[in-house]
C-alpha positions as CSV (number, residue, x, y, z in Angstrom):
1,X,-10.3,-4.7,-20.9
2,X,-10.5,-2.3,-23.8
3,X,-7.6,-2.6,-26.8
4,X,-7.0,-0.4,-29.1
5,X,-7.8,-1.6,-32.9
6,X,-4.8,-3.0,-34.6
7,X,-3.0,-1.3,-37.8
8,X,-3.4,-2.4,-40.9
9,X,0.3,-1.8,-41.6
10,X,1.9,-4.0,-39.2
11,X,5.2,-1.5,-38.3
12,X,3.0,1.3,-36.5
13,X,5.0,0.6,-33.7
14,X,2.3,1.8,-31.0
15,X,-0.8,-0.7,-31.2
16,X,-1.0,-4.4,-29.2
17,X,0.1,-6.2,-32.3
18,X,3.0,-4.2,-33.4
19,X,4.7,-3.7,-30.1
20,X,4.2,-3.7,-26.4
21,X,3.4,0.6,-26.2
22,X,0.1,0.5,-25.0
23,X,-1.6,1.8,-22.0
24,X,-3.3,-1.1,-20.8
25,X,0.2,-2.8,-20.1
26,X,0.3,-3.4,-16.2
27,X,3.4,-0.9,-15.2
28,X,5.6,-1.9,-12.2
29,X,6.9,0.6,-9.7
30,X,9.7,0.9,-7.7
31,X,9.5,2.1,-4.0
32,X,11.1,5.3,-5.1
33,X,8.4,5.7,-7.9
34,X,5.8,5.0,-5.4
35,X,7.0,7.7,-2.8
36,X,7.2,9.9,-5.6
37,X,3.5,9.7,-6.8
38,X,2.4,9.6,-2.8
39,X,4.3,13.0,-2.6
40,X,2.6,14.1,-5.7
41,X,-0.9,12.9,-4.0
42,X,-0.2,15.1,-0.6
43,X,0.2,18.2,-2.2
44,X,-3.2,17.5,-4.3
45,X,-4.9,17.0,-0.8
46,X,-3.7,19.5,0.6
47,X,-2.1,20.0,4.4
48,X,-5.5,20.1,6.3
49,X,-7.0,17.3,4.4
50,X,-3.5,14.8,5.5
51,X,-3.6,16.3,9.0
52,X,-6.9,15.0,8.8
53,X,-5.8,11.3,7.2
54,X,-3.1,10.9,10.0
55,X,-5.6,11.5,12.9
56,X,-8.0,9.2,11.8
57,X,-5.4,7.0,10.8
58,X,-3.2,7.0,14.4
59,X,-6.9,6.5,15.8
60,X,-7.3,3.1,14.1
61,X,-3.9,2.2,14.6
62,X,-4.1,2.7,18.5
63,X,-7.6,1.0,18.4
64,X,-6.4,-2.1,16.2
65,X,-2.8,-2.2,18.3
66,X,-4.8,-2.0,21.9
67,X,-7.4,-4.4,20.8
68,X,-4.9,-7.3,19.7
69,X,-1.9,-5.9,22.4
70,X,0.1,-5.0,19.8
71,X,3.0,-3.4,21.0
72,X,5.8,-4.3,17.9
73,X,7.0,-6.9,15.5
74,X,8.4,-9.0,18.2
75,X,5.6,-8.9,21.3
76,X,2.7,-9.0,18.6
77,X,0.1,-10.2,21.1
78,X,-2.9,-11.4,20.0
79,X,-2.6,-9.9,16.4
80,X,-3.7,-12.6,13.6
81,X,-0.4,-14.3,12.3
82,X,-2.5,-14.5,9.0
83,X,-5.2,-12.8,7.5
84,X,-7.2,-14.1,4.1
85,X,-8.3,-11.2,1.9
86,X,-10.1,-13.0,-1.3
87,X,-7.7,-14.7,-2.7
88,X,-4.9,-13.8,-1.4
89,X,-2.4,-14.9,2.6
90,X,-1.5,-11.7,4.1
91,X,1.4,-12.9,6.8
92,X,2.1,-10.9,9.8
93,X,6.0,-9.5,9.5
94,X,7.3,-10.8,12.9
95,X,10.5,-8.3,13.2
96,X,11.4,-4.4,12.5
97,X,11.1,-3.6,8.7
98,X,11.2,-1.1,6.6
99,X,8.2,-1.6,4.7
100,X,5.4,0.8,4.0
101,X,1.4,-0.2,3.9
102,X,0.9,-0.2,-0.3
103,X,-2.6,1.8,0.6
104,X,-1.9,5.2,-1.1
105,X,-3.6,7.0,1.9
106,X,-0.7,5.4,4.5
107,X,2.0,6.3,1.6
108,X,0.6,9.9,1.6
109,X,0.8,9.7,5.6
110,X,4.2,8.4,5.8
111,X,5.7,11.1,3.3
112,X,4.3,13.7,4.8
113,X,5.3,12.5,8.2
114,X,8.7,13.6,9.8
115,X,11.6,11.5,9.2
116,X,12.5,10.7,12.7
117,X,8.7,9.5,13.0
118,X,9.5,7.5,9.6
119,X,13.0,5.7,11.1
120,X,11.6,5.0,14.7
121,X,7.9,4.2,14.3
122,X,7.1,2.6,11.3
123,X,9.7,-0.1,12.0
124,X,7.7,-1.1,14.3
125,X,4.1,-0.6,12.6
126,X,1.9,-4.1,12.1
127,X,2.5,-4.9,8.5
128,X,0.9,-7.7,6.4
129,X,2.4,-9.3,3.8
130,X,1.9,-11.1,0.4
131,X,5.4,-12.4,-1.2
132,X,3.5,-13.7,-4.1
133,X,2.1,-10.5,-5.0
134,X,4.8,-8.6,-3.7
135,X,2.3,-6.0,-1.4
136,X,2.1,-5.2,2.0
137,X,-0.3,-3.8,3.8
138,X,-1.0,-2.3,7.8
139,X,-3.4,-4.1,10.3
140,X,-5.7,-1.4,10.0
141,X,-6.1,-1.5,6.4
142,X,-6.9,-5.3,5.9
143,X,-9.4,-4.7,8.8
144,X,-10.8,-2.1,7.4
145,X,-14.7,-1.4,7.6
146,X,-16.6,-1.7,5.4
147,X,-14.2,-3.7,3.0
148,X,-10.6,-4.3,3.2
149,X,-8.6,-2.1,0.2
150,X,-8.8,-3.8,-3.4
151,X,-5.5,-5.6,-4.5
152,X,-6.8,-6.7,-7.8
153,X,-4.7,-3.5,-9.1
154,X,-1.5,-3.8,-7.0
């Protein structure tokens, strides 16, 4: 990690040693702020190119709920009640929630999705999670070939 080089003055107000305004300060989000930037990150794809992320997407999803007879939260089949990704125990959510996969490219699905597909579906959706690290992500994105997505910067 790079740091800027301290003031000589001491009351600068803006460097590590004077006060906590710098930019390599981790930030925490809320869900709303999330939503937000995943909005912001649909319109900078552009419609074709998220048509394009939710076909692939409901492709995996089939192919990782059909290969585990996954049908919801509650008849969860033969879906892995815990998956290890370095470090960190990802726990299968065993009832309807109303969580959201922390992968940017399933935010940017799910805001650009309709909202009745938002309230009926994704309650139902296989979703990992880590309570220690407060992140959550789908089946399809811990299994994800060729590596599962990096939570060093969640």
């Amino acid at each position: 990690m790079v740091y800027s080089v301290p003031c000589f003055s001491g009351t600068c107000g803006l460097c590590v040693n004077c006060g906590s305004n710098y930019m390599n300060r981790e930030k925490e989000y809320t869900d709303e702020e999330w939503l937000r930037r995943s909005s912001d990150l649909s319109k900078f794809l552009g419609k074709t190119r998220v048509e394009r992320l939710t076909m692939d997407y409901n492709r995996e999803l089939n192919h990782w709920c059909k290969k585990r007879g996954y049908n919801n939260p509650v008849d969860s089949g033969f879906a892995e009640d815990h998956i290890i990704v370095g470090n960190s125990k990802f726990s299968l959510i065993k009832n309807k929630h109303d969580i959201i996969c922390s992968d940017s490219h399933c935010r940017v699905i799910y805001v650009s999705s309709h909202e009745r597909i938002n309230v009926t579906m994704y309650p139902t959706f296989p979703i990992y999670t880590n309570k220690e690290r407060g992140i959550s992500f789908c089946g399809p994105c811990l299994v994800r070939v060729p590596e599962p997505p990096s939570i060093s910067k969640y």
